[in-house]
LOKOL-136271 format. One line per field, with one value per residue (C-alpha): residue in one letter; x, y, z. Coordinates in steps of 0.25 Angstrom, whole numbers. Example, Ala and Ser with C-alpha at 12.3 -4.5 7.8 and 13.67 -1.06 7.14 Angstrom:
<pts>
residuo = (A/S)
px = (49/55)
py = (-18/-4)
pz = (31/29)
</pts>
This chain:
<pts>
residuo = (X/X/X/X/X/X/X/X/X/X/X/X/X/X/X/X/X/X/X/X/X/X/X/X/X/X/X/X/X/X/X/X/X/X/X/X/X/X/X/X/X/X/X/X/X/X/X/X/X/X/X/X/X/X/X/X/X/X/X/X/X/X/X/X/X/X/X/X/X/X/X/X/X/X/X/X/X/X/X/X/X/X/X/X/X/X/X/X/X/X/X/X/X/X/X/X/X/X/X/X/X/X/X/X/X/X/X/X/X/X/X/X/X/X/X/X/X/X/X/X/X/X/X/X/X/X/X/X/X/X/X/X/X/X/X/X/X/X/X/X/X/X/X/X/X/X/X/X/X/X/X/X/X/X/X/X/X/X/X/X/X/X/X/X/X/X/X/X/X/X/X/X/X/X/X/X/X/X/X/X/X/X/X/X/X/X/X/X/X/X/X/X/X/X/X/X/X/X/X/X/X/X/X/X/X/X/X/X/X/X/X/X/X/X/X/X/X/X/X/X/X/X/X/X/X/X/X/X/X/X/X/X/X/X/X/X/X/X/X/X/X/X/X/X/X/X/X/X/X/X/X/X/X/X/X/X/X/X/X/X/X/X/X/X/X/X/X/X/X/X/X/X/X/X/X/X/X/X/X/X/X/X/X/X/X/X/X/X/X/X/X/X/X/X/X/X/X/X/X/X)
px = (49/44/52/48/47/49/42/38/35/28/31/33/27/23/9/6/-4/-4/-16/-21/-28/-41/-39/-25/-32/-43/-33/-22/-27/-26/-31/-42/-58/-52/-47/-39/-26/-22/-18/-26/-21/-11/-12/-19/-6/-2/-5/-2/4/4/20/19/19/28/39/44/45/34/39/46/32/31/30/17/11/11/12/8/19/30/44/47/62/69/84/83/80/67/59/43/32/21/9/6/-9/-9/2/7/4/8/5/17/21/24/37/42/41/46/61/60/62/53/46/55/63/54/57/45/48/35/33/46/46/60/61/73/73/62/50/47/51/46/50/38/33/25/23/10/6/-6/-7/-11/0/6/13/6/-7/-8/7/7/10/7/17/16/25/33/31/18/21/20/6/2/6/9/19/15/-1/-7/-15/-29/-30/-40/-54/-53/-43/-44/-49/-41/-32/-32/-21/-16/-3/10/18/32/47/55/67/69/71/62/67/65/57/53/55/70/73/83/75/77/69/57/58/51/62/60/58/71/80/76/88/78/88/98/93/89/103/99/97/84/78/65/58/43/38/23/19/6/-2/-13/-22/-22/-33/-30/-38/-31/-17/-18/-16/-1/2/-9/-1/11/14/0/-7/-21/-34/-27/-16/-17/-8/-4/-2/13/18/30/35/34/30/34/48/52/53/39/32/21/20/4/-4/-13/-26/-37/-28/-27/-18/-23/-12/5/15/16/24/24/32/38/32/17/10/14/5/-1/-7/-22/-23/-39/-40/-29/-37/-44/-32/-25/-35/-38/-21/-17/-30/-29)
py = (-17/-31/-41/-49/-39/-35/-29/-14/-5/6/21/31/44/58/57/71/74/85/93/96/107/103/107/99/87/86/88/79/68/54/44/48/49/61/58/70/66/52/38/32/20/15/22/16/9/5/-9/-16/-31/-42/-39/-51/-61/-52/-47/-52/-42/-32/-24/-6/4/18/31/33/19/22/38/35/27/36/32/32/35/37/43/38/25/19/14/11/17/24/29/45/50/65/76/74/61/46/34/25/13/15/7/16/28/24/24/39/45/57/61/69/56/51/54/50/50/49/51/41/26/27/31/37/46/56/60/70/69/74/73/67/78/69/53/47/36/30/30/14/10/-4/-14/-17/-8/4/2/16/29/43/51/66/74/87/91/88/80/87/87/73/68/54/52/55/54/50/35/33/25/12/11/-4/-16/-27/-41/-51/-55/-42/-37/-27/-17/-15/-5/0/6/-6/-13/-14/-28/-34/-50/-48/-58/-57/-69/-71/-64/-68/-73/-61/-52/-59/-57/-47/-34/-24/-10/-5/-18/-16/-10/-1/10/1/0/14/12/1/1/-1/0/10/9/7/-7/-12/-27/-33/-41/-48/-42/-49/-44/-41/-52/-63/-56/-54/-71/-68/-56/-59/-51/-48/-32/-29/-34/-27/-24/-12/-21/-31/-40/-42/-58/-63/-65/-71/-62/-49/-42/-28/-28/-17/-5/-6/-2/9/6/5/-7/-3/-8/-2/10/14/9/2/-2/0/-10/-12/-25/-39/-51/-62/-67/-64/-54/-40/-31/-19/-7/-5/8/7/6/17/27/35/36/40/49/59/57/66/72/81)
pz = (-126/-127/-119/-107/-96/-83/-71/-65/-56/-47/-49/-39/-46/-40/-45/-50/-62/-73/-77/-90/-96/-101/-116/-115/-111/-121/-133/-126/-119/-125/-115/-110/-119/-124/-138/-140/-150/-146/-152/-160/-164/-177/-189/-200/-207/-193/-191/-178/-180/-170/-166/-159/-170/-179/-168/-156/-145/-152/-164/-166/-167/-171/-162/-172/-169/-155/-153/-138/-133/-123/-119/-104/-103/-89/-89/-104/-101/-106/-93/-102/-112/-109/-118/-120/-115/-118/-121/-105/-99/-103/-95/-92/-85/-70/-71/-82/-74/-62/-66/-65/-52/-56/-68/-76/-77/-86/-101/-109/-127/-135/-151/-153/-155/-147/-133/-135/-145/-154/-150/-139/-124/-110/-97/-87/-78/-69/-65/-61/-55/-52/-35/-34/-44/-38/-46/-60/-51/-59/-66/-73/-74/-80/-85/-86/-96/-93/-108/-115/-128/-140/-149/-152/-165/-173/-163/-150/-147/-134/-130/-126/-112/-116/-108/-106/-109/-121/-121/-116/-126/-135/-142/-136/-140/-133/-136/-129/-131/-132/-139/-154/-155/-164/-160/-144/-137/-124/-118/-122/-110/-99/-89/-79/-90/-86/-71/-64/-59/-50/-58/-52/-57/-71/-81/-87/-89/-98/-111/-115/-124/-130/-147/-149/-137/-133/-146/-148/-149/-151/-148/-146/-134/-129/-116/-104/-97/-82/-75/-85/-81/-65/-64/-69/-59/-48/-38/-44/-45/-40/-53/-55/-64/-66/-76/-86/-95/-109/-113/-113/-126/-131/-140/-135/-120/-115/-106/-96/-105/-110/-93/-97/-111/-119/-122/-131/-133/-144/-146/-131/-119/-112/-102/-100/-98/-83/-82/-82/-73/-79/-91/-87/-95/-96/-87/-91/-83/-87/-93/-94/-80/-76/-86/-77/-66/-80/-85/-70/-70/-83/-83/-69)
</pts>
């Protein structure tokens, strides 16, 4: 993760749902009121530091730190993140998904800090989408699993959706499958890295070989609310209430691996990583405003 990024997408999903049992819900579900099993913030001996000022380009996490956080592989290629919400559903970014041509494409690897090795696998059963998703509108999707994940444990444990977003200027956490390089800086880029490519331009499928590469990353952020962010994409890619931004930073900023990955705000997600143009802010689906769409989606 963590380099200056690029730009996103629009699915194209059938948009089928799953149904629960009602005593499956109550013991599983971990984004809705129901507290059920869920993450519950850092253990006590786990600090977090301002990565910022210590490492350029974020800094290597634990799967126990962050037991929420899923790999989105296509064809063993690593196309984003995306954050568990009960044993059979995990919200993802559009983009990320879209690379498959139908849902069992996707691969998605939770209880590991590397998306290509340990932890447990499965295959998604279905992709949905919500119906008014347009540009950064609504830039997410809902995976369902073909196989329930096993109990939740230190290393794989669902995340609660936030109710409402931060101050503006809070601090806000990032975390995402990136590269292992602890001197990276964002803006060393080639000029072209900064640019805005279509989804279907980008070499997305070329680096899942790479040393190093697909491990779990955490940095840190400062909230941009939406109404301070929408003078930097007034109409570009349909920018709306439904988004907001985290501040441009220097040293570190989420690159084209990182679509659908958590920003977490008071031990809750409160969005995923849609995209960002140039060297404005990155932009972020609002997950406190997608909860109910969310909620009636894993729920029927």
């Amino acid at each position: 993760m963590m380099k200056a990024a690029v730009v996103f997408s629009i699915i194209a999903a059938a948009c089928h749902h799953y149904v629960f049992a009602a005593t499956e819900l109550s013991e599983e579900l971990g984004s809705g009121e129901i507290d059920g099993v869920a993450w519950n913030g850092l253990e006590e001996n786990e600090v977090l530091e301002d990565s910022q000022t210590r490492l350029s380009g974020g800094r290597n996490a634990t799967i126990t730190k962050f037991p929420f956080m899923a790999s989105i592989l296509v064809n063993n290629s690593l196309t984003g993140g995306g954050a568990i919400l009960n044993r059979r559903w995990l919200v993802t970014g559009a983009y990320a998904a879209s690379f498959a041509d139908e849902a069992s494409d996707i691969l998605v690897r939770v209880g590991s800090a590397s998306s290509f090795r340990g932890g447990f696998t499965s295959r998604a059963k279905r992709i949905v989408k919500h119906p008014q998703a347009s540009g950064y509108r609504h830039d997410f999707a809902l995976i369902q699993l073909e196989t329930s994940l096993p109990p939740f444990s230190r290393h794989i444990r669902p995340i609660k959706i936030g109710d409402r977003t931060p101050r503006n200027g809070a601090r806000v956490l990032f975390t995402a499958f990136g590269n292992d390089h602890p001197h990276h800086h964002p803006h060393q880029e080639s000029n072209h890295d900064h640019h805005h490519h279509h989804p279907h331009q980008e070499s997305n499928h070329d680096h899942h070989h790479e040393p190093g590469f697909g491990v779990l990353k955490e940095t840190h952020f400062k909230f941009l609310e939406s109404k301070k962010c929408k003078n930097h994409y007034f109409t570009i890619l349909s920018f709306t209430k439904f988004s907001f931004c985290t501040e441009a930073s220097n040293t570190t900023a989420p690159e084209s691996k990182d679509f659908g990955s958590p920003l977490i705000y008071g031990k809750k997600a409160i969005g995923v990583f849609s995209g960002q143009w140039h060297d404005k802010p990155a932009v972020f689906v609002d997950l406190t405003k997608e909860k109910s769409f969310i909620l009636k989606t894993i729920k029927k």
